[in-house]
C-alpha positions in Angstrom: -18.4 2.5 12.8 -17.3 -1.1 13.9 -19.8 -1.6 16.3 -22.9 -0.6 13.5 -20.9 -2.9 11.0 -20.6 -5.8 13.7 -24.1 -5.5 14.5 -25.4 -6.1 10.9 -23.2 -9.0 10.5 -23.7 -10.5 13.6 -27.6 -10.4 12.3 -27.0 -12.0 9.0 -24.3 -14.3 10.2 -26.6 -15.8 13.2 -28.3 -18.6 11.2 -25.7 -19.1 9.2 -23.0 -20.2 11.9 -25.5 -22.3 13.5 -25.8 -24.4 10.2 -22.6 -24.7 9.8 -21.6 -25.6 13.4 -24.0 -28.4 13.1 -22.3 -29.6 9.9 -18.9 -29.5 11.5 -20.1 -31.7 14.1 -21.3 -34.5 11.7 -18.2 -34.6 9.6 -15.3 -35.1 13.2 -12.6 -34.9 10.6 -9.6 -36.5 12.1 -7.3 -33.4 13.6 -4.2 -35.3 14.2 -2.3 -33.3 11.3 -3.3 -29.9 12.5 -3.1 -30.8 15.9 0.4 -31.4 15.4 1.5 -27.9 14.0 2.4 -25.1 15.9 0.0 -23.3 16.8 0.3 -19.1 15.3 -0.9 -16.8 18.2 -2.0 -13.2 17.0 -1.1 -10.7 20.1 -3.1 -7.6 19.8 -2.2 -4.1 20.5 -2.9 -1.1 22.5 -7.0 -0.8 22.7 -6.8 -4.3 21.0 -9.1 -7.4 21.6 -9.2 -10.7 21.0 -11.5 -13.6 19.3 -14.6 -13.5 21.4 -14.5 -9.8 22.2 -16.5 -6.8 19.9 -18.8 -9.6 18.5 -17.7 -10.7 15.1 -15.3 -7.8 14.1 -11.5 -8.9 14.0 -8.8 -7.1 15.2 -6.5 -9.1 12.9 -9.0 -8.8 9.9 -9.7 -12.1 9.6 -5.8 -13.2 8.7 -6.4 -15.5 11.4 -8.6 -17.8 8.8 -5.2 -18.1 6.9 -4.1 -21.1 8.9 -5.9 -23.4 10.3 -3.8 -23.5 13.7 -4.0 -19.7 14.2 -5.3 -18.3 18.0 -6.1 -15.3 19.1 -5.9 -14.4 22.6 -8.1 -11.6 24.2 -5.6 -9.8 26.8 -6.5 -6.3 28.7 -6.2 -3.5 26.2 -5.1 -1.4 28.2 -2.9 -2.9 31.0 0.5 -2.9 31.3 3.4 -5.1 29.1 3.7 -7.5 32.4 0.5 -7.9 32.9 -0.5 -9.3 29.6 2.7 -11.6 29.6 1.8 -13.1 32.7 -2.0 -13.5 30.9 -1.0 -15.0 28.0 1.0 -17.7 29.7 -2.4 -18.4 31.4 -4.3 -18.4 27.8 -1.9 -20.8 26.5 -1.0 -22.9 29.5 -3.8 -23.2 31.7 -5.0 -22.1 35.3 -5.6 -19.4 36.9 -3.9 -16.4 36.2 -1.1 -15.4 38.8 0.3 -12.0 38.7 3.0 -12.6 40.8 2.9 -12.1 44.6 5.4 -8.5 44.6 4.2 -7.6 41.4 0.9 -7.4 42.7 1.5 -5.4 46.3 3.8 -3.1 44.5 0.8 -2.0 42.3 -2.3 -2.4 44.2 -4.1 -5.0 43.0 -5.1 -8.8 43.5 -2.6 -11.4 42.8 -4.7 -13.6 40.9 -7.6 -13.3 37.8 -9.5 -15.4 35.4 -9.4 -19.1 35.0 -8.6 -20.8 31.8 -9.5 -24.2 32.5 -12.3 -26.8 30.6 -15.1 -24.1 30.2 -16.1 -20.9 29.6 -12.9 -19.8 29.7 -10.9 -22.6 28.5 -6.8 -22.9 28.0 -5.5 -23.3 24.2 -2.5 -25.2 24.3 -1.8 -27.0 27.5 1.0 -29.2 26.0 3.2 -26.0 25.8 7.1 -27.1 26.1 9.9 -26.8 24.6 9.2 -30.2 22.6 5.7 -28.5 21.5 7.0 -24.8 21.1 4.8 -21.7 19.7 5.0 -19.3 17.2 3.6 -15.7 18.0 2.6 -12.7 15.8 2.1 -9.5 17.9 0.9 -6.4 16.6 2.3 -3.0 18.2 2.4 -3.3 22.0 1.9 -7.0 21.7 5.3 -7.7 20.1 7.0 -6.2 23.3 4.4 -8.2 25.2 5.4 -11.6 23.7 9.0 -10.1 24.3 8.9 -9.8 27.8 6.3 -13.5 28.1 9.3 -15.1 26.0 12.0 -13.7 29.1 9.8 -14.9 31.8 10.1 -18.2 30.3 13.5 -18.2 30.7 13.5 -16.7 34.4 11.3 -19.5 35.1 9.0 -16.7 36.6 5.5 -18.5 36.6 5.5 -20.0 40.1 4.8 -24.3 39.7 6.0 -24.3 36.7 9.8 -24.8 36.9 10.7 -26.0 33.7 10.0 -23.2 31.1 13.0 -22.0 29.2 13.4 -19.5 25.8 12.7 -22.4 24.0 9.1 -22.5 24.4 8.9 -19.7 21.6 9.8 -20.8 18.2 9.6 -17.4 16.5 8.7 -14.1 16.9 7.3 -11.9 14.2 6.7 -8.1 14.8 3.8 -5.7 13.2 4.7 -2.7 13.9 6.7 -3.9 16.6 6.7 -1.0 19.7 10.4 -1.9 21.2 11.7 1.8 22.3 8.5 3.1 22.7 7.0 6.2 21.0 7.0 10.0 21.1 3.3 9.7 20.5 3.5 9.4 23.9 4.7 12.9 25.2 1.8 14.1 22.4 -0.7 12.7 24.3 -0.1 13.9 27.7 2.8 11.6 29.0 5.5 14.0 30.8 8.8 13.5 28.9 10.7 14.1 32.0 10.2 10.6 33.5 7.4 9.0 31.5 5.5 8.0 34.2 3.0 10.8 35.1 0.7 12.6 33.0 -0.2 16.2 32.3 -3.1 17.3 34.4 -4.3 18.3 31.2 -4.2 15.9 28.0 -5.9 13.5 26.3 -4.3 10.7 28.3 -6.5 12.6 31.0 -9.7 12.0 29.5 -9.0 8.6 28.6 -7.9 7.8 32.0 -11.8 9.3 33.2 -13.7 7.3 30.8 -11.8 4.0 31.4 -13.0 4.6 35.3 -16.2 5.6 34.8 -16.9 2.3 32.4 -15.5 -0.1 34.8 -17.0 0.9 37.7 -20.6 1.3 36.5 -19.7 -2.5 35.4 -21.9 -3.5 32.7 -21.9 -7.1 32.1 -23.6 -6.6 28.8 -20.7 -4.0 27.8 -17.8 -5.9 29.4 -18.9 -8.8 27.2 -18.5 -6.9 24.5 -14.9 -4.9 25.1 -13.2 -5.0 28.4 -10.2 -2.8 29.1 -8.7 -5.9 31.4 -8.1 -4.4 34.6 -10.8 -6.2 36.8 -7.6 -7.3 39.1 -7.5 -4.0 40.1 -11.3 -4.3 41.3 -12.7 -1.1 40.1 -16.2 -2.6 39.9 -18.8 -0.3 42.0 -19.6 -3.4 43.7 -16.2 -3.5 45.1 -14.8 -0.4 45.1 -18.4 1.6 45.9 -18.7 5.0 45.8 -15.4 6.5 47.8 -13.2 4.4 45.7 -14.7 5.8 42.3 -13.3 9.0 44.3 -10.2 8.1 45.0 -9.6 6.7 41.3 -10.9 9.6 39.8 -8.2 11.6 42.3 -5.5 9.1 41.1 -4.9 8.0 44.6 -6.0 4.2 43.4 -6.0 1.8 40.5 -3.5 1.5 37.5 -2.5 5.1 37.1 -2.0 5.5 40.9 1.0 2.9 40.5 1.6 3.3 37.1 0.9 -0.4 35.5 -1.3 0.5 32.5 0.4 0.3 28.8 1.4 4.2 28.4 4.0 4.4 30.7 5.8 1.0 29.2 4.8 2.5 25.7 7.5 6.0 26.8 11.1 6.0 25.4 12.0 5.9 28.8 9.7 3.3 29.8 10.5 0.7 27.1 14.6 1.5 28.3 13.7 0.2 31.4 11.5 -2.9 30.1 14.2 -3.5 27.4 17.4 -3.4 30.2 15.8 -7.1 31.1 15.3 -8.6 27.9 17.1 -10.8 25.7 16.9 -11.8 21.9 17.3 -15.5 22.2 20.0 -17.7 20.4 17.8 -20.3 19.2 14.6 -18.1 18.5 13.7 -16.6 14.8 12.7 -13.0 14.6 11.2 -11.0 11.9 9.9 -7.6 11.8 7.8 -5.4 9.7 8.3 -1.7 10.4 5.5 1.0 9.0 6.0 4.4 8.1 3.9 7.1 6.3 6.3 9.6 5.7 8.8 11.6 3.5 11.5 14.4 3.1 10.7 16.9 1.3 13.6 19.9 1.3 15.0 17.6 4.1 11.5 18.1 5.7 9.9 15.2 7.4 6.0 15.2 6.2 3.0 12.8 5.9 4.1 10.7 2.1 0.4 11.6 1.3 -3.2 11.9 2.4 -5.0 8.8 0.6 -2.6 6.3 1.8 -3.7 7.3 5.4 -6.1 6.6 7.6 -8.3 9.9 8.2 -7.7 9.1 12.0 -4.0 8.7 11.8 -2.8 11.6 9.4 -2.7 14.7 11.9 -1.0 12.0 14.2 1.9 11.7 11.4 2.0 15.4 10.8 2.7 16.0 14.8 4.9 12.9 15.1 7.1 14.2 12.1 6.8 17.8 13.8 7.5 16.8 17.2 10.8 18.1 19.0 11.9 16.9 22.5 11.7 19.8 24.9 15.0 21.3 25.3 14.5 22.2 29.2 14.6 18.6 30.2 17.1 15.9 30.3 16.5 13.9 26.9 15.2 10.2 27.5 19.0 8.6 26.5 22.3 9.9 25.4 22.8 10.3 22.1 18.9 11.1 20.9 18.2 13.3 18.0 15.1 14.3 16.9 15.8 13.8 13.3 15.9 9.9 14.2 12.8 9.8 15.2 10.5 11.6 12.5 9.8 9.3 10.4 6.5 7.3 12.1 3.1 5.8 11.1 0.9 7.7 13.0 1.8 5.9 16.2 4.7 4.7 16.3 8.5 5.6 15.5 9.5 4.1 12.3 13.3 4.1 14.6 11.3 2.2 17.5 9.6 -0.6 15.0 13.0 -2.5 13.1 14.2 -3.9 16.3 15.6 -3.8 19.9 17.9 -1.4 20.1 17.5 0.6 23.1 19.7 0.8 25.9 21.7 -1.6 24.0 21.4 -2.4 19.9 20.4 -6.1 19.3 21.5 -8.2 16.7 20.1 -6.8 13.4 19.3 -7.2 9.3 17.6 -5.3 7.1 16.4 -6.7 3.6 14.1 -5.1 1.1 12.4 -8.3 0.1 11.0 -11.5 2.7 13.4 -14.0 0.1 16.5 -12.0 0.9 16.6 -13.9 4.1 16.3 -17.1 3.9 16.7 -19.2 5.4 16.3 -17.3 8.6 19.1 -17.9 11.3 18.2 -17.7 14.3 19.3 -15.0 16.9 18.7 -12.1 14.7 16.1 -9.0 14.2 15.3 -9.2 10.2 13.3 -6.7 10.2 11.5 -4.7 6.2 10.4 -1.0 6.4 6.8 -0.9 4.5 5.1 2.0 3.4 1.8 1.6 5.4 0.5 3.6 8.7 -0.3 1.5 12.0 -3.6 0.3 11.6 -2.8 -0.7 7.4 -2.5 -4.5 8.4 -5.3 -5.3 10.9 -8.9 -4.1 11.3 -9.9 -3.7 7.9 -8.6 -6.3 5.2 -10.4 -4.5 2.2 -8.3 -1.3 2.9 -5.1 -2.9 2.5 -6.0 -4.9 -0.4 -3.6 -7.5 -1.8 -0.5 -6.1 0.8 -2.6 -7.7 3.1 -2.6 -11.4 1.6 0.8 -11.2 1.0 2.2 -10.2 4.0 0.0 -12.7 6.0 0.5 -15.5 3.5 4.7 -14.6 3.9 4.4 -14.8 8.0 2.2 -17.7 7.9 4.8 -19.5 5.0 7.5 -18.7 7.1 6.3 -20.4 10.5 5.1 -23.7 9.0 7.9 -24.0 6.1 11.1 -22.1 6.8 10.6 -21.8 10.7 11.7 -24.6 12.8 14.1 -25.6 15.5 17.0 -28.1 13.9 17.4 -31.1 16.1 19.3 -34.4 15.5 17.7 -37.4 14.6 18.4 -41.3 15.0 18.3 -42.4 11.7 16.2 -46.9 12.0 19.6 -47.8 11.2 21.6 -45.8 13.5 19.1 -46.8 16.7 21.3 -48.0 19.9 
């Protein structure tokens, strides 16, 4: 359906661009304001893409017109957490994209990627300090994403570049946040006794096929369109040929050979092990907007309704809300109850979405309206439950409504107004 609709727009939007474009390049309005904001960068999701990718359709729904310092960064949609950290640093800074040198032999691919440099594929923001910090917006797996790109900084982890700290991130604001992972998980074919592997049989399984098959027939026309990022793992036929299509399809090769693709971080388990190495940051502002489309009924968990949720999405409520971990093995961390984890939006844990809390509980605060908090210290999870399933806020603006304007407008208001880092000034008269 978004392909037919991007097709028809991209026809009646062709002439249209190319007027304005030319328009734009008579007026060179002077951009030293804007230029000096912060820029917002939207982080997509699982099967997410960025501006560039699926034509003209938006991932974000266009809420990245709201500001006009907003980017959007296309990252693999199906890779793992670290490898999209280590890309958007790339994005944003600059160069050529470095996976790390033991990162890259433990899991069986090359060690670098693209270049963002002045062309095709240029960089974004290559003043990126802590004097020109950033504030980021990520969307289900890309909140965890930025997470884990925000503790790199601090590691100093991006080899030549020894000066990064915490403080490159201004803020962090969470849709639907995925921080301790999902059950959907173990629903789709992910083995709840280590989150790693899969069942031979599942939908994970098929997915897993497809994904193959697409990259290594290699399409440039198709890859254009949607890529699911892992060309570091060279799965091309032209560089894998025809025995290594075999041995992917045998799982002896590529990402689920190794296990660094999105599922296995997106497991309770997983995220418990991503979470052990992260840090909320002193000096960093963090909001987050959990979803959830359920209810108790009789002290039953069930779907709140059937209009309010997407026709896709509202079997995946039913069996989230349903869902029992097996009994047979270990559960993922002490303490887990079922109950806890009922409440969902049709892919994610309503529990999971508020705010780190998994192995260890970060600092938190819930409020019921965006006002309630401010201003926002720093240092802390604010985090608002909203009645909405997963894909409510991005995709498709017209099916959210007004909840979308206001919930955009809030985050946007909060970055350039309420958000920023206090620093002491030299007042003219107090100058040495």
């Amino acid at each position: 359906t978004a392909v037919a609709a991007d097709l028809s727009q991209a026809l009646s939007e062709c002439v249209f661009k190319s007027n304005v474009s030319l328009e734009v390049k008579k007026q060179d309005p002077s951009k030293s304001t804007v230029d000096d904001l912060p820029p917002i960068v939207l982080v997509h999701g699982i099967f997410g893409f960025g501006k560039g990718k699926f034509g003209s359709f938006s991932y974000f729904g266009g809420a990245e017109k709201k500001d006009e310092r907003v980017l959007v960064p296309d990252l693999g949609s199906l890779t793992s957490i670290y490898d999209r950290a280590r890309e958007l640093f790339y994005y944003l800074k600059g160069g050529r994209v470095d996976y790390g040198e033991q990162h890259s032999k433990t899991c069986g691919h090359s060690r670098f990627g693209r270049i963002y440099e002045q062309g095709k594929l240029k960089w974004h923001y290559p003043q990126w300090d802590e004097d020109h910090p950033i504030h980021f917006v990520g969307h289900s797996a890309g909140a965890q994403v930025v997470r884990v790109l925000q503790q790199m900084l601090a590691d100093k982890a991006f080899e030549g570049y020894e000066n990064t700290s915490e403080n490159w991130v201004l803020s962090i604001t969470a849709l639907s946040g995925a921080f301790n992972g999902t059950t959907r998980t173990y629903l789709d074919g992910m083995l709840p006794e280590d989150g790693q592997n899969m069942k031979p049989l599942c939908l994970l399984q098929l997915c897993r096929l497809g994904v193959i098959i697409y990259d290594w027939l290699d399409i440039p026309l198709l890859k254009a369109y949607y890529n699911f990022g892992f060309d570091h793992f060279n799965l091309s036929w032209r560089k894998a040929g025809l025995w290594g299509l075999v041995d992917c399809l045998l799982g002896n090769a590529g990402p689920w050979a190794t296990g660094d693709w999105i599922l296995p971080d997106l497991t309770i388990q997983g995220s418990i092990k991503l979470n052990s190495n992260l840090q909320t940051f002193p000096n960093t502002f963090y909001f987050s907007y959990a979803t959830k489309r359920t209810r108790k009924i009789l002290g039953v968990t069930v779907p709140s309704g059937i209009l309010g949720i997407h026709p896709m999405l509202f079997m995946r409520v039913l069996q989230m809300s349903l869902y029992r971990y097996p009994t047979d093995v270990p559960p993922p961390y002490k303490g887990y109850r079922d109950e806890d984890w009922q409440d969902n939006d049709g892919a994610l844990n309503t529990i999971s979405m508020t705010h780190p809390r998994l192995p260890i509980e970060h600092p938190s605060c819930s409020i019921v309206n965006d006002s309630d908090c401010q201003p926002l210290q720093p240092g802390i999870w604010y985090y608002k439950i909203v009645e909405a399933d997963h894909i409510f806020f991005i995709l498709n603006r017209e099916r959210a409504g007004v909840q979308f304007d206001l919930m955009y407008d809030n985050i946007f208001e909060r970055c350039r107004k309420h958000i920023f880092r206090k620093t002491s000034q030299t007042l003219p008269n107090e100058a040495p």
